[in-house]
C-alpha positions as CSV (number, residue, x, y, z in Angstrom):
1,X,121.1,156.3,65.4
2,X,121.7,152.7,66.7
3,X,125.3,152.0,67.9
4,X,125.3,148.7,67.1
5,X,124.2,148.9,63.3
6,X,127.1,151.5,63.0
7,X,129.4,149.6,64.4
8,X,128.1,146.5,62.3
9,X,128.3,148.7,59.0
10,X,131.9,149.2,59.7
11,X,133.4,145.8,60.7
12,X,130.8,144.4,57.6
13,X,128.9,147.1,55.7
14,X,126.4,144.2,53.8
15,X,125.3,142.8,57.1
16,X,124.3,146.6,58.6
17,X,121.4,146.7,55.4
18,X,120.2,143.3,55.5
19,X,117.0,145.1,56.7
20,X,117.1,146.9,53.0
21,X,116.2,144.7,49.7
22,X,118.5,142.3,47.8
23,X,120.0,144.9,45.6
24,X,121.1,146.8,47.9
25,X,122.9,144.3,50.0
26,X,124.6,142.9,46.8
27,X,125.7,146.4,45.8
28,X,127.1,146.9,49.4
29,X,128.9,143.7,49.0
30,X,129.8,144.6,45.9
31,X,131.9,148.0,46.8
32,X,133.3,146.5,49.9
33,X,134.4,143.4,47.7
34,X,136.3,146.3,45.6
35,X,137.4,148.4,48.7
36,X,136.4,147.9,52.0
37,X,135.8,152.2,52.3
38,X,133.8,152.1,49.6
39,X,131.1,149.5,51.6
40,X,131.3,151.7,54.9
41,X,130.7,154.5,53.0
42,X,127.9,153.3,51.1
43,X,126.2,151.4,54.2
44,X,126.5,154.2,56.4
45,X,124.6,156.3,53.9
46,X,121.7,154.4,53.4
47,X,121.5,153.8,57.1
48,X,121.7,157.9,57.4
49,X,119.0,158.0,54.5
50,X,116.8,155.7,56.5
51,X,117.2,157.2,59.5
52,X,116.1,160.7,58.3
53,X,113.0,159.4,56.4
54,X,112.1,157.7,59.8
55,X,111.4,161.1,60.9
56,X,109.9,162.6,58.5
């Protein structure tokens, strides 16, 4: 995994999936509006999920 998009999806989870489409961004925005764990959470899983269909 890339250190600097882990770091990025900590300090601000939306900016970490800009790479992913709109809905996704806004949802991340969305959770870490509501709770900033929730938006880590949620950014670091779908940088995991990419990461593992990368090697497959």
């Amino acid at each position: 995994m890339d250190i600097r998009r882990l770091i990025t999806a900590v300090v601000l989870p939306p900016a970490a999936v800009l790479n992913k489409e709109i809905g996704t961004v806004v949802l991340t925005g969305f959770l870490t509006l509501t709770g900033w764990l929730p938006g880590v959470v949620a950014a670091l899983f779908m940088i995991y999920q990419e990461e593992r269909a990368a090697k497959a």
